[in-house]
C-alpha positions, 0 to 999 in steps of 0.5 A, spaced: 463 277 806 469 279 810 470 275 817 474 280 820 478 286 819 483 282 817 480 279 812 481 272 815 475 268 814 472 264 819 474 259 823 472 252 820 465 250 822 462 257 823 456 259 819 454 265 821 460 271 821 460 276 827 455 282 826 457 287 830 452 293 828 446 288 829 447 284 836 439 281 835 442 278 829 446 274 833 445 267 837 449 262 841 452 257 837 451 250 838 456 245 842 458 242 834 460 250 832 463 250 838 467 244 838 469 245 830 471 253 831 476 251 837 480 247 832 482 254 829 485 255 836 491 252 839 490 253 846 484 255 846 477 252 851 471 252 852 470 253 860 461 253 860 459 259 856 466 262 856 472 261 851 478 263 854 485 262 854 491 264 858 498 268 855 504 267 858 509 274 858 516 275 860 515 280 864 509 285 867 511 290 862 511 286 856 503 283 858 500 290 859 503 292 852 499 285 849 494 287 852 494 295 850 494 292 843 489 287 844 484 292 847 485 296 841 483 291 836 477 289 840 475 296 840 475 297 833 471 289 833 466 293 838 466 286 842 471 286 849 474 280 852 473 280 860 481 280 862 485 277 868 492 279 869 496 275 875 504 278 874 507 275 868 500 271 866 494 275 861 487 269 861 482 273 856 475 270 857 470 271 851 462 270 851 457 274 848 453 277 854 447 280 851 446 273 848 449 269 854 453 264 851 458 263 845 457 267 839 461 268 833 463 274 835 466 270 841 471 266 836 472 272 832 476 276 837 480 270 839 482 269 832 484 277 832 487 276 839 491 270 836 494 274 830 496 279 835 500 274 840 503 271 833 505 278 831 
């Protein structure tokens, strides 16, 4: 089974991939998964039940155009990432509220997000 548009494969130590048409089939993932899914993710953390990390742009522009592009995988993921954006600094924070924590879903945006910003 694919683990995202990309065909990427989730990251290591997930079990369970992302389902978005069945948010019931999802559950929050144990401290360890979440512990081994972060080690896919340079500069990623954990804050209590959220993953979040911060981008650092150039300029406003530059930060607004990221995430458009952000804003339009997630769409397409049906999973969206909660945003704060101070000038030049764009901070996703990702969570699964209907289930109230960290799903795989969670990590499977911030892989998309992390391909995009490599882009």
């Amino acid at each position: 089974m694919r683990y995202s548009r990309s065909g990427k494969m989730p990251p290591s130590g997930l079990s369970r991939p992302p389902d978005r048409h069945n948010l019931n089939a999802m559950s929050p993932l144990s401290d360890i998964e979440i512990q081994r899914g972060l080690g896919a993710l340079p500069g990623w953390s954990r804050k209590g039940n959220v993953l979040t990390k911060s981008y650092h742009f150039a300029s406003f522009p530059h930060g607004i155009a990221f995430l458009t592009t952000v804003a339009e995988r997630a769409e397409t993921m049906g999973h969206h990432p909660d945003v704060d954006i101070r000038y030049t600094k764009v901070q996703f924070m990702l969570s699964t509220h209907d289930v109230g924590g960290i799903t795989a879903k969670d990590f499977a945006l911030a892989a998309a997000i992390e391909e995009l910003a490599a882009a």
